[in-house]
mmCIF file of the C-alpha atoms, coordinates in Angstrom:
data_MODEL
# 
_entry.id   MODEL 
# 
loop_
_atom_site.group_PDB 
_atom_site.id 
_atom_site.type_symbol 
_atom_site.label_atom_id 
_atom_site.label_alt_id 
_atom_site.label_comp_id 
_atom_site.label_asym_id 
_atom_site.label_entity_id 
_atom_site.label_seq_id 
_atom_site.pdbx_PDB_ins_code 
_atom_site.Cartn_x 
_atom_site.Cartn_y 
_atom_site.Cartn_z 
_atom_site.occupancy 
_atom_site.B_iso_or_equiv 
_atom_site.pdbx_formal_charge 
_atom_site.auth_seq_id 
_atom_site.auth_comp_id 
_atom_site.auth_asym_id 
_atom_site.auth_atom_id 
_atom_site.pdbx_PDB_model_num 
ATOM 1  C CA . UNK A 1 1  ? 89.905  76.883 114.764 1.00 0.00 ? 1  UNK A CA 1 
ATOM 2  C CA . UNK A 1 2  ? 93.684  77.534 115.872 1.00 0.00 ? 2  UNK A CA 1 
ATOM 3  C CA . UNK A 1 3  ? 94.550  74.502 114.578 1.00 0.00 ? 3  UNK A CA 1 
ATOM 4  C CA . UNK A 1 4  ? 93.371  74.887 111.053 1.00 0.00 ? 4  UNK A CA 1 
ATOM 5  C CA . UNK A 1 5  ? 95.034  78.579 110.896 1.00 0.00 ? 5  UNK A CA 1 
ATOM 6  C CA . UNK A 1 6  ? 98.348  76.894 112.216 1.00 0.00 ? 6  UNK A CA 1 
ATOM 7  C CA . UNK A 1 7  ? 97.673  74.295 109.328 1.00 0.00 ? 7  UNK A CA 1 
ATOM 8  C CA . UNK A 1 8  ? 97.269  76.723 106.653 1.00 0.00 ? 8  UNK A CA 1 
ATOM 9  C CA . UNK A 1 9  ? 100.319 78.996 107.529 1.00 0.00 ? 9  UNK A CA 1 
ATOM 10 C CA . UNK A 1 10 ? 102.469 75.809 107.699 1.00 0.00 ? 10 UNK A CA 1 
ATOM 11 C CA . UNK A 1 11 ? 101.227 74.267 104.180 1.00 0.00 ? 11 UNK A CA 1 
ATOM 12 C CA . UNK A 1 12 ? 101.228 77.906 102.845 1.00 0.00 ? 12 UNK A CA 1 
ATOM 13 C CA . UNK A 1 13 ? 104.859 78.609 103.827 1.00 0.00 ? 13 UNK A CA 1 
ATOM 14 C CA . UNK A 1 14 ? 106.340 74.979 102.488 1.00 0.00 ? 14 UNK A CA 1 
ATOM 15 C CA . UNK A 1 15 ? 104.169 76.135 99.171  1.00 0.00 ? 15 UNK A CA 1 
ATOM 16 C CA . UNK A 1 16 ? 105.678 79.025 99.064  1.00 0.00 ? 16 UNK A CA 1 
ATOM 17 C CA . UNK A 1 17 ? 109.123 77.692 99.721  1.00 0.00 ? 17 UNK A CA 1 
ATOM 18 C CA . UNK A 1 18 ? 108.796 75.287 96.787  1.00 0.00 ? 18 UNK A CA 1 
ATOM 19 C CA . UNK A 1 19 ? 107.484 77.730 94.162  1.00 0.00 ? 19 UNK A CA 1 
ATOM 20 C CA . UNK A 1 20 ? 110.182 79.634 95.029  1.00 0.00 ? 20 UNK A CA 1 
ATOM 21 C CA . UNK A 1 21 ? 112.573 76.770 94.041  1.00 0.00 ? 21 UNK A CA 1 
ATOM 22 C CA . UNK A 1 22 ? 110.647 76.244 91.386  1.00 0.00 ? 22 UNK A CA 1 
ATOM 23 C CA . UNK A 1 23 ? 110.879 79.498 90.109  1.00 0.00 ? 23 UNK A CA 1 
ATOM 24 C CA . UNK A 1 24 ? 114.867 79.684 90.569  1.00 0.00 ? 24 UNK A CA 1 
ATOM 25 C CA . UNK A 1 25 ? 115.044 76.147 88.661  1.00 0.00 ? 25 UNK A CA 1 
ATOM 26 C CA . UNK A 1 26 ? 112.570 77.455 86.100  1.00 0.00 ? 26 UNK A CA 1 
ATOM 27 C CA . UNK A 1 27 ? 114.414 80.626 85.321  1.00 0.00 ? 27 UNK A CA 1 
ATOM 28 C CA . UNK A 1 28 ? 118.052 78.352 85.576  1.00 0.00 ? 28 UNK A CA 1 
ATOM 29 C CA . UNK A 1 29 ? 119.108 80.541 88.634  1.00 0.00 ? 29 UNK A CA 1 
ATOM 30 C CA . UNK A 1 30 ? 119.443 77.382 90.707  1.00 0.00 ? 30 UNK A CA 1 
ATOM 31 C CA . UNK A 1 31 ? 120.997 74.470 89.520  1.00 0.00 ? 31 UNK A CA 1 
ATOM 32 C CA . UNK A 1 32 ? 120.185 72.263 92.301  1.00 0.00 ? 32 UNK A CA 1 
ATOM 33 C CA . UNK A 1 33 ? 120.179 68.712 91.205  1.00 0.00 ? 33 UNK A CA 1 
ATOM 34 C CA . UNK A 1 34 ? 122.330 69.137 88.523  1.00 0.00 ? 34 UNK A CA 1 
ATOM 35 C CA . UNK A 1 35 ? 120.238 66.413 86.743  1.00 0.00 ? 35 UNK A CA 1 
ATOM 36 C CA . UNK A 1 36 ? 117.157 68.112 87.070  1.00 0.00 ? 36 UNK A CA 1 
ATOM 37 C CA . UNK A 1 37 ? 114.694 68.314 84.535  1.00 0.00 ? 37 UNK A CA 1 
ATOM 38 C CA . UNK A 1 38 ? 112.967 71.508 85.766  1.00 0.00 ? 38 UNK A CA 1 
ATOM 39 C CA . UNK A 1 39 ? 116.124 73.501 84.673  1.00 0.00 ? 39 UNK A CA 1 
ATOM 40 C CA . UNK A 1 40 ? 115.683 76.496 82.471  1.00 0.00 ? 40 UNK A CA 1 
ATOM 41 C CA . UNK A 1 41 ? 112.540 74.706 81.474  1.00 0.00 ? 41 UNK A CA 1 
ATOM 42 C CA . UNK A 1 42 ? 110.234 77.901 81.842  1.00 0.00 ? 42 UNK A CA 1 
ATOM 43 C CA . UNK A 1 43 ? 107.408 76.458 82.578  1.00 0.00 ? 43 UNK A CA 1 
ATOM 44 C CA . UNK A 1 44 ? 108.470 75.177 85.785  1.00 0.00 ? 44 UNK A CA 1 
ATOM 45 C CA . UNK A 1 45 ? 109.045 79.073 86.623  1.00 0.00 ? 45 UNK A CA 1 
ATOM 46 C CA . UNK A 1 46 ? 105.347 79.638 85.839  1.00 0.00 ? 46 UNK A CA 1 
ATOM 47 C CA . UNK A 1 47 ? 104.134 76.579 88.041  1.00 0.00 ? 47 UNK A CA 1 
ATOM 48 C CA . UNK A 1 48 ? 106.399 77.949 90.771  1.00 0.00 ? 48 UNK A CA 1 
ATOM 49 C CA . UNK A 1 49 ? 104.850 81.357 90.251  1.00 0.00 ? 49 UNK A CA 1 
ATOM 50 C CA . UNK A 1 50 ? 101.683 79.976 90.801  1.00 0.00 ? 50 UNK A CA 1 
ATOM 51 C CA . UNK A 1 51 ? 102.251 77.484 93.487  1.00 0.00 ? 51 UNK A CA 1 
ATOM 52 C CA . UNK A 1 52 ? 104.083 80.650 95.458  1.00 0.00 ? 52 UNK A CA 1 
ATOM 53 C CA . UNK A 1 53 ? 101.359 83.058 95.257  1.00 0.00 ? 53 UNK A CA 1 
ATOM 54 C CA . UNK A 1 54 ? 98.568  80.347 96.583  1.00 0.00 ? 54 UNK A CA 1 
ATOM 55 C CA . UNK A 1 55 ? 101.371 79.883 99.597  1.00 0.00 ? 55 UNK A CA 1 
ATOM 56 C CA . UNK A 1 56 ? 101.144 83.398 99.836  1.00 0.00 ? 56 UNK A CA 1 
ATOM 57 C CA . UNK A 1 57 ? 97.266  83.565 100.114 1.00 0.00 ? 57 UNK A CA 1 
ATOM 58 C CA . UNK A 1 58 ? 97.771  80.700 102.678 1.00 0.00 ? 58 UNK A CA 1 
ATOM 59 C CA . UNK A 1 59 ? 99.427  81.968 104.953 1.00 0.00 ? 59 UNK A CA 1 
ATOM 60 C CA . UNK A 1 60 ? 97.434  85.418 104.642 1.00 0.00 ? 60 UNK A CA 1 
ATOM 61 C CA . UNK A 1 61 ? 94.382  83.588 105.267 1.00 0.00 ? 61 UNK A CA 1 
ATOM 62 C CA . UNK A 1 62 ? 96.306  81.759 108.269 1.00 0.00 ? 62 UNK A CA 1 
ATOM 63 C CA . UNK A 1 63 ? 97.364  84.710 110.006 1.00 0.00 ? 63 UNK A CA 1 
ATOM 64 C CA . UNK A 1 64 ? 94.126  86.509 109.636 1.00 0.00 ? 64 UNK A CA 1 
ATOM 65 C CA . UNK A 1 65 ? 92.172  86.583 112.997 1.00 0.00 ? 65 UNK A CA 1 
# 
């Protein structure tokens, strides 16, 4: 069962990590590629919103004991 918790905090913090980009590219706070499609395209920053919060749940539900 450790393993699976370990698992889900892992996957849930690279999620979150990447919604989090995906919000910033989204919103046109980061501009990282330049040639990125995602930029200021808003809904990128409501996929990232998304994608961040079910990180979020991840890693609650990995750290849970």
């Amino acid at each position: 069962m450790g393993a699976i918790k370990l698992l889900l905090t892992i996957i849930g913090v690279l999620a979150l990590a990447m919604g989090l980009l995906w919000i910033g590219q989204g919103m046109g706070w980061i501009r990282w590629p330049a040639s990125s499609f995602m930029i200021d395209a808003s809904g990128w920053a409501v996929r990232g919103a998304a994608l961040a919060v079910g990180g979020a749940i991840m890693i609650w539900f990995g750290r849970r004991r």
